[in-house]
C-alpha positions as CSV (number, residue, x, y, z in Angstrom):
1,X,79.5,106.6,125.3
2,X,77.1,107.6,123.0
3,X,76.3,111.4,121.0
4,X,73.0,112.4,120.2
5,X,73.7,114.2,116.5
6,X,70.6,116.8,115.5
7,X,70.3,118.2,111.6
8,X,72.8,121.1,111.7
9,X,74.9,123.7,109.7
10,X,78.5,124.4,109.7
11,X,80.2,127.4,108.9
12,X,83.8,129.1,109.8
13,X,87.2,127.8,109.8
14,X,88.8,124.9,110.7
15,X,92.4,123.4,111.0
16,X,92.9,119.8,109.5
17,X,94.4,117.7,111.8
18,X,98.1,116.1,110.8
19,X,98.8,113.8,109.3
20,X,98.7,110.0,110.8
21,X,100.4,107.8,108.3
22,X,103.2,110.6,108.5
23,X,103.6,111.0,111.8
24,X,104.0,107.3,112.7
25,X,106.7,107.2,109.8
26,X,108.7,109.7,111.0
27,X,108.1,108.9,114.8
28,X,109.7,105.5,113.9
29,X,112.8,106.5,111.5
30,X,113.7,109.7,113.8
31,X,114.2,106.8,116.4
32,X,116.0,105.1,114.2
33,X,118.3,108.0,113.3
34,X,118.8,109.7,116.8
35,X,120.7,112.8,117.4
36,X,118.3,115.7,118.1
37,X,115.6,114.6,114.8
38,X,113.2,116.8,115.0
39,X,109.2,116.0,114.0
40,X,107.2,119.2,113.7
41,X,103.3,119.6,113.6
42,X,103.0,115.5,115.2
43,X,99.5,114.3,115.3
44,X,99.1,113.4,119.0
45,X,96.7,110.7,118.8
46,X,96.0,107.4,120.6
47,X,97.3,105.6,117.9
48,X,100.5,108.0,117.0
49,X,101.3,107.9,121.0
50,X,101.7,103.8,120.9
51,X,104.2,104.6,118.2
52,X,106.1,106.9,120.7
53,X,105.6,104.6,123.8
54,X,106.7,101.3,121.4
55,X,109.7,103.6,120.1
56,X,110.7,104.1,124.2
57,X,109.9,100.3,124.6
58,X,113.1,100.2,121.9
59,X,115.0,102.1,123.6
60,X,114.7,105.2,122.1
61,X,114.5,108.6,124.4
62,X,112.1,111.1,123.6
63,X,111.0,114.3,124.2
64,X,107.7,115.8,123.2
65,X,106.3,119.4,123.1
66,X,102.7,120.0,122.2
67,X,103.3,120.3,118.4
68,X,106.7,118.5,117.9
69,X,109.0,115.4,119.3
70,X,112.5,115.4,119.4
71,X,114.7,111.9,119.6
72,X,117.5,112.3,122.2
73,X,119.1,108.9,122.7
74,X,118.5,106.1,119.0
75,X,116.9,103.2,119.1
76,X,119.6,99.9,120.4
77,X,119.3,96.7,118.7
78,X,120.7,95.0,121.6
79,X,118.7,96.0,124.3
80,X,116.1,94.0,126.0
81,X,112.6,94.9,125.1
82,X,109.7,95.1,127.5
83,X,106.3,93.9,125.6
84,X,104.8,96.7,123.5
85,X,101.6,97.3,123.1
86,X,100.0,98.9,120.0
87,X,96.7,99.6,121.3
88,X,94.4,99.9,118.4
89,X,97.5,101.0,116.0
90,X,97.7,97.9,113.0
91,X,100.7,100.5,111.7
92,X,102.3,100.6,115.2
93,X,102.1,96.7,115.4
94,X,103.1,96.0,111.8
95,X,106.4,98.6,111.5
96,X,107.1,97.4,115.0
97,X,107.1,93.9,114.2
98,X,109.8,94.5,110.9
99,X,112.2,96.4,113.7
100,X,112.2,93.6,116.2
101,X,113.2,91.6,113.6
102,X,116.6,93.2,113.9
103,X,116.8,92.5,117.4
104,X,118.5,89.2,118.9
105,X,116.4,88.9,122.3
106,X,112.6,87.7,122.0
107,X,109.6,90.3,121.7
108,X,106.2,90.6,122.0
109,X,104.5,92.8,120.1
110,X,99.9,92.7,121.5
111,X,96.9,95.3,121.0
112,X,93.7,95.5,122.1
113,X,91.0,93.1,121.5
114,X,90.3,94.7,118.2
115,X,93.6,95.1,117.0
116,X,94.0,91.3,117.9
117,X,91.7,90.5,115.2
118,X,93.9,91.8,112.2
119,X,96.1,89.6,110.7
120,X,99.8,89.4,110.9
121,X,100.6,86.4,109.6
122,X,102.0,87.5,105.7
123,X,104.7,89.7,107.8
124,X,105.7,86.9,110.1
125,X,105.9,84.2,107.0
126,X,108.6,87.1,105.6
127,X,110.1,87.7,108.6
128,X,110.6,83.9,109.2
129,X,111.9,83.4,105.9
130,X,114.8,85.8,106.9
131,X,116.1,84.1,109.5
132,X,113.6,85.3,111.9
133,X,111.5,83.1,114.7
134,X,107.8,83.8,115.0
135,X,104.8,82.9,117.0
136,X,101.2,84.2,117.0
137,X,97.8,83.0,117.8
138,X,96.1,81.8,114.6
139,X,98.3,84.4,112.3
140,X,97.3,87.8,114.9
141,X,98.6,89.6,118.0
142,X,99.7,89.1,120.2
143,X,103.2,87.9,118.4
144,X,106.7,86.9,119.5
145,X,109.4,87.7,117.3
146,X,113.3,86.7,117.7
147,X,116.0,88.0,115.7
148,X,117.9,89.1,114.4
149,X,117.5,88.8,110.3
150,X,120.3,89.3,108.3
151,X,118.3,90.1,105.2
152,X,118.4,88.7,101.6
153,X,115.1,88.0,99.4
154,X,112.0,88.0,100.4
155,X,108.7,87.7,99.1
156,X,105.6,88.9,100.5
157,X,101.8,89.5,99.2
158,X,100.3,92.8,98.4
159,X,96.8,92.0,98.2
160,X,96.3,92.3,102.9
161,X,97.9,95.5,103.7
162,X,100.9,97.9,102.1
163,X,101.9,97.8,106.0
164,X,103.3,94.5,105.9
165,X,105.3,96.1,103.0
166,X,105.9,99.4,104.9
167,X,107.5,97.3,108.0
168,X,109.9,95.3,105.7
169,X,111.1,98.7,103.5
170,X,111.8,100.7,107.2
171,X,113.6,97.6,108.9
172,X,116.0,96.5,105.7
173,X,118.4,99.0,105.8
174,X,119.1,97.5,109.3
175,X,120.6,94.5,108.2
176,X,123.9,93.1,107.8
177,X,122.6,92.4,103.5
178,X,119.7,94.3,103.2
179,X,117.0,93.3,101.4
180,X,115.6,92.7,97.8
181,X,111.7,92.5,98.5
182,X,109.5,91.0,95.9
183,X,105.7,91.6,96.2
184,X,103.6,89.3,94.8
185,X,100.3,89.5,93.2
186,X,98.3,93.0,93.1
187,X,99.5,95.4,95.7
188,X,97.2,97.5,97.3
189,X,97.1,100.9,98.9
190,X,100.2,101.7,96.8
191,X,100.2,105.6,97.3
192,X,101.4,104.4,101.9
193,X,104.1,102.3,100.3
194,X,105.6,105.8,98.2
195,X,105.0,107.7,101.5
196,X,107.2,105.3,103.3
197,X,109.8,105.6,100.6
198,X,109.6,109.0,100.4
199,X,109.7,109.6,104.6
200,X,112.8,106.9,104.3
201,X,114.4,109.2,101.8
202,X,114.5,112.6,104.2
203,X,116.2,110.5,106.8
204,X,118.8,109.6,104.2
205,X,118.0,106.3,103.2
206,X,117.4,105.2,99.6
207,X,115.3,102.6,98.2
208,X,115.9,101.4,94.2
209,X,112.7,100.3,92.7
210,X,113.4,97.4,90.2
211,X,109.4,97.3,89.5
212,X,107.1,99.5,90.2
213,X,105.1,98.4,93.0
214,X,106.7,94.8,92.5
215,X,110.3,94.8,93.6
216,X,112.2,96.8,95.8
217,X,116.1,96.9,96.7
218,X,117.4,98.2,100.2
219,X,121.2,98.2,100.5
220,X,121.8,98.5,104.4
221,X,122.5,102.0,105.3
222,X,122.0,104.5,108.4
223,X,119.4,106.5,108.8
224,X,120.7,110.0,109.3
225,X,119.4,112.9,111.5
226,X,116.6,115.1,110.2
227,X,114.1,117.8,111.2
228,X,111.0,116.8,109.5
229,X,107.5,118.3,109.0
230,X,104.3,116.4,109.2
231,X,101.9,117.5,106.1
232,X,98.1,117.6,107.0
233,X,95.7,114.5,107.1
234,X,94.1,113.8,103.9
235,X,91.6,111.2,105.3
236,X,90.7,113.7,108.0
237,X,90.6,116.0,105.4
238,X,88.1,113.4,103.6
239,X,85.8,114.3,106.4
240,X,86.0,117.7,106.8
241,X,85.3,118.1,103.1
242,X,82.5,115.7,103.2
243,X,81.1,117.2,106.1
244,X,80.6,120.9,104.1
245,X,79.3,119.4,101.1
246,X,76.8,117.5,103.1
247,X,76.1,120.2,106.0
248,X,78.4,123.5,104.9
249,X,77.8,126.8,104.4
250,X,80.9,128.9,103.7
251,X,83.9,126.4,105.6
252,X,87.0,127.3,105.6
253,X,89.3,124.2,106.1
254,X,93.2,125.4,106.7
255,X,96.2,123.1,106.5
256,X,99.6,122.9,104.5
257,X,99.6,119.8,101.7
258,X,103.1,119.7,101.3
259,X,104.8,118.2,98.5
260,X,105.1,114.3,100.0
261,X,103.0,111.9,98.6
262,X,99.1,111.5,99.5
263,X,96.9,108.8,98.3
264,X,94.1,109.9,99.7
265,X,94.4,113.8,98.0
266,X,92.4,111.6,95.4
267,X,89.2,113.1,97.0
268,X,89.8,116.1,95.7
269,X,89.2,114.3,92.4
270,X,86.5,112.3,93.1
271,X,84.6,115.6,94.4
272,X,84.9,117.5,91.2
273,X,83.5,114.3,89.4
274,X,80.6,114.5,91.8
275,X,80.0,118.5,91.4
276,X,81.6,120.2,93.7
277,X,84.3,123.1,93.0
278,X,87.3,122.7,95.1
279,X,89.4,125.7,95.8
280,X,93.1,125.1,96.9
281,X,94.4,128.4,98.3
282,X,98.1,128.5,99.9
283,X,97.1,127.3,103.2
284,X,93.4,127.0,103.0
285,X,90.5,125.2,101.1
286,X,86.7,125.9,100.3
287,X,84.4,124.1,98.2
288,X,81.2,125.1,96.5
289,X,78.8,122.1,96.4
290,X,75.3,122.2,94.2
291,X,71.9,121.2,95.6
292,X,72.6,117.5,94.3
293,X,75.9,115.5,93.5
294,X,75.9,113.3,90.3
295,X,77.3,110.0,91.3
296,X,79.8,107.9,89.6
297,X,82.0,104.5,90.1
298,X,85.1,105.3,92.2
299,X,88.0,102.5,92.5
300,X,89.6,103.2,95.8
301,X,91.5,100.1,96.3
302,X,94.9,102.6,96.3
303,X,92.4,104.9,99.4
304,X,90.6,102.5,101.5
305,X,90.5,105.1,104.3
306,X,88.1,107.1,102.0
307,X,85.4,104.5,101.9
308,X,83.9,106.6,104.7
309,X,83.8,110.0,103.6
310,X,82.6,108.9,100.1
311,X,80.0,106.4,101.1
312,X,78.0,108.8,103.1
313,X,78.0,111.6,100.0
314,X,75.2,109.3,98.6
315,X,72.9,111.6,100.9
316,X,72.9,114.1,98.5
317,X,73.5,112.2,95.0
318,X,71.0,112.2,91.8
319,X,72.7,108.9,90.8
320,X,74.2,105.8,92.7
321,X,77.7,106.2,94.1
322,X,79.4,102.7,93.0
323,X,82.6,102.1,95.2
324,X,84.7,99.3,93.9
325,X,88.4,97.0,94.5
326,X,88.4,98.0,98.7
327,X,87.9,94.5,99.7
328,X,91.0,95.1,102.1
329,X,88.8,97.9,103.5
330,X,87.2,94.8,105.8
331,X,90.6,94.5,107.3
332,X,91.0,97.5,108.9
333,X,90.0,98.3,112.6
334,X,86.7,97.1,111.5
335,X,84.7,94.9,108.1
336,X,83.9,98.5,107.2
337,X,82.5,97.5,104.1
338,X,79.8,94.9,106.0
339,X,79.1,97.9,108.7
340,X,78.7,100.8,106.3
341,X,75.9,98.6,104.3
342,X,74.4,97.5,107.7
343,X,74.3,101.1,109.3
344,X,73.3,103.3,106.3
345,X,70.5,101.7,105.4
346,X,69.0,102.8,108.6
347,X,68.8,106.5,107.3
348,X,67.6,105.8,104.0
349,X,70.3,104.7,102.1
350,X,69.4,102.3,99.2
351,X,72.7,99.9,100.0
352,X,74.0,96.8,98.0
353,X,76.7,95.4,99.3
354,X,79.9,93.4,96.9
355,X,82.4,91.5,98.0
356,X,85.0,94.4,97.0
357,X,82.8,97.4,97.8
358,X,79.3,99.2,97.9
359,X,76.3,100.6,95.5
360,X,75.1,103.3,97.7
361,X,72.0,105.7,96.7
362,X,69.8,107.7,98.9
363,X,65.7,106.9,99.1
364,X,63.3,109.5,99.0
365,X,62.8,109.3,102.8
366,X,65.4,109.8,105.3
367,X,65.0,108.9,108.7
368,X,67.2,109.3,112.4
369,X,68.7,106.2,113.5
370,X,70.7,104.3,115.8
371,X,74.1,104.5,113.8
372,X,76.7,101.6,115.3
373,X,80.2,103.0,114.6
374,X,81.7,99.4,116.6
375,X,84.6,102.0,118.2
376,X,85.9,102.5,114.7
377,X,87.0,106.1,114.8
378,X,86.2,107.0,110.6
379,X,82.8,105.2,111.1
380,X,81.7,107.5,114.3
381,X,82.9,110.7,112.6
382,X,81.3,109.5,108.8
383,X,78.3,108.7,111.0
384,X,78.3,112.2,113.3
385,X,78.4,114.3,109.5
386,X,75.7,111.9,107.8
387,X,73.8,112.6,111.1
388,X,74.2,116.4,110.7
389,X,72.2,115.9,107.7
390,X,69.6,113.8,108.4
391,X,69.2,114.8,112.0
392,X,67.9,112.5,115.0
393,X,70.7,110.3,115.0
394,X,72.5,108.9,118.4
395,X,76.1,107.5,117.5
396,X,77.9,105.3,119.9
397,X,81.3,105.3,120.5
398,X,82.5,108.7,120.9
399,X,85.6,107.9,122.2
400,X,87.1,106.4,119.2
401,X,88.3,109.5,117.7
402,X,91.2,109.6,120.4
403,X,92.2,107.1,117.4
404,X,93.1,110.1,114.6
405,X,91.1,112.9,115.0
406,X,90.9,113.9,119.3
407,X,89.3,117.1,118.6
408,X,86.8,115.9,116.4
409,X,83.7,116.5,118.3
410,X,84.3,119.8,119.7
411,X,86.0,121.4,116.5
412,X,82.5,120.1,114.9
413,X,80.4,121.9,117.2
414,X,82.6,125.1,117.0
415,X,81.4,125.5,113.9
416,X,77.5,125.5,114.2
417,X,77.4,121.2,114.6
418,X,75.1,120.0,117.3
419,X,76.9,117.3,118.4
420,X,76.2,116.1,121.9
421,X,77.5,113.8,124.5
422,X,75.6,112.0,126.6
């Protein structure tokens, strides 16, 4: 379905969602650890809940409230293991894949059709070269996997997706050797790699890092019981924030940062270069934006998530924003990169698209369009706040934000948005 998006202000407060990469973490290693772990403030999404229903595939028995899970019975690495599906989830699917590896029976591990479109095939190359059997259909889901790996080194390339990383860190300790991962070439989206270390680490496992960002050594170990809280969402966050500097008049965003790593807390940065005065109170945060933004040349190949939020800020920039090194950013649940350029020029955006990013910088006339988000859940919700602005706008695919951010829509419109559903 479609929403209809008319030029609109925002004011109030708002909570920022959870946070996704964190929750999936934590889902998966308290189901590795067992014994009453707790996870507090869980982001019940579409793509969290494949994590929980692949972590029951597993074996592992959970219970869930409406802000918290608790593990009851830990994963078995002998059990047999119906096919899980990851939906739309590329982190459910990856992390997934590294655990089966551990297994001895045969698994498949499928999506949905767009999720069967991402590659897989660096992770099953690794996983092969442990001892591991693999099948796919030209590299992507769906994939069998048969175990078990008994670890060693492996070798793996950096340049796809830190998840392939991320699946090999969480399922080493696992194994009868462990595992001394090398990472070849330039790593991307480094900041999801020291989240999963970091997650790892308050379950009780450690990881030494021979080389930053290059090699890694994972002695097995068990992952011990925790209670563990979920920090908010910085690429939500992203949103929200763009959303007052583009549309806001006194928003209030609430939410507790936390002290674990976020790669995407960059956009705090990158708003301050632009102009706007951030505010970071205890719990809450404001910004004051001027009439116009500056502009500048961000490098978010360590943020792809905020290509997005950024992009759309050329709306209300003096100079060209210049996004650069996110090629990987055409690998996610969409070729962002190639529908960003496509879509934005529709309102008025002056767009040049690179290989490895955009040159974005808006025209003196700004227009309503037809904005096709292609069920990518950052796209409709980038989309719904650059429609806010320019007004006249019909969005498709509304229900994409099941994805990260359910509550998008209505959240939105409780704060003055005219968001509508049609």
């Amino acid at each position: 379905m479609n929403c209809k998006v008319e030029k609109s202000k925002i004011t109030g407060h708002i909570i920022c969602p959870p946070n996704k990469s964190y929750s999936h973490r934590a889902i998966f290693l308290a189901s590795l650890a067992g014994e009453n772990s707790k996870i507090d403030n869980v982001l019940f999404s579409a793509d969290t809940i494949a994590t929980i229903e692949a972590c029951r595939k597993f074996g592992a028995e959970i219970e869930e409230t409406s802000t918290s899970i608790i593990v009851k019975k830990v994963i078995k690495t002998d059990k047999i293991v119906p096919e899980i599906d990851a939906k739309n989830s590329g982190t459910t699917i990856r992390i997934a894949s590294g655990i089966a590896s551990v297994f001895s029976s045969e698994i498949t591990l499928t999506g949905d059709s767009s999720l069967q479109k991402r590659p897989m095939q660096p992770l099953l190359d690794s996983l092969e070269s442990l001892g591991a059997k693999c099948s796919s259909i030209n590299g992507m889901p769906p994939v069998k996997i048969t175990g078990k790996i008994l670890g060693g080194d492996v070798s793996i390339p950096g340049n796809f997706s830190s998840q392939f990383i991320s699946a090999l860190l969480i399922c080493a300790p696992l194994t009868e050797k462990g595992i001394n991962l090398n990472i070849e070439g330039n790593l991307v989206s480094k900041p999801y790699i020291d989240a999963t270390i970091a997650t790892m680490e308050k379950f009780g496992v450690k990881v030494q890092m021979s080389i930053p960002y290059k090699k890694y050594i994972i002695a097995p170990q068990i992952y011990k019981p925790t209670n563990f809280l979920v920090p908010i969402d910085f690429s939500s966050l992203a949103l929200l924030l763009s959303a007052s500097v583009l549309n806001g008049e006194n928003v209030t965003i609430h939410g507790r940062i936390g002290n674990l790593p976020h790669g995407d807390q960059i956009f705090i940065d990158i708003l301050e270069q632009l102009g706007v005065k951030v505010s970071i109170n205890d719990d809450t945060i404001t910004i004051q934006s001027p009439e116009k933004l500056t502009g500048g040349r961000f490098d978010l190949s360590n943020s792809p998530d905020l290509l997005p939020p950024l992009a759309i800020l050329a709306l209300k920039t003096t100079n060209a924003i210049e996004i650069i090194n996110v090629k990987h950013a055409r690998l996610k649940e969409t070729d962002r990169i190639s529908i960003l350029s496509r879509e934005l020029i529709k309102i008025g955006i002056n767009v040049q698209e690179k290989e490895d990013g955009l040159i974005l910088k808006a025209t003196s006339v700004l227009k309503g369009a037809l904005l096709d988000s292609e069920n990518d859940h950052r796209l409709f919700m980038a989309f719904c706040i650059a429609g806010m602005y320019v007004g006249d706008c019909i969005v498709t695919d509304h229900e994409s934000v099941a994805v990260s951010y359910p509550n998008f829509i209505n959240e939105m419109n409780k704060l003055g948005a005219k968001i509508l559903v049609q």
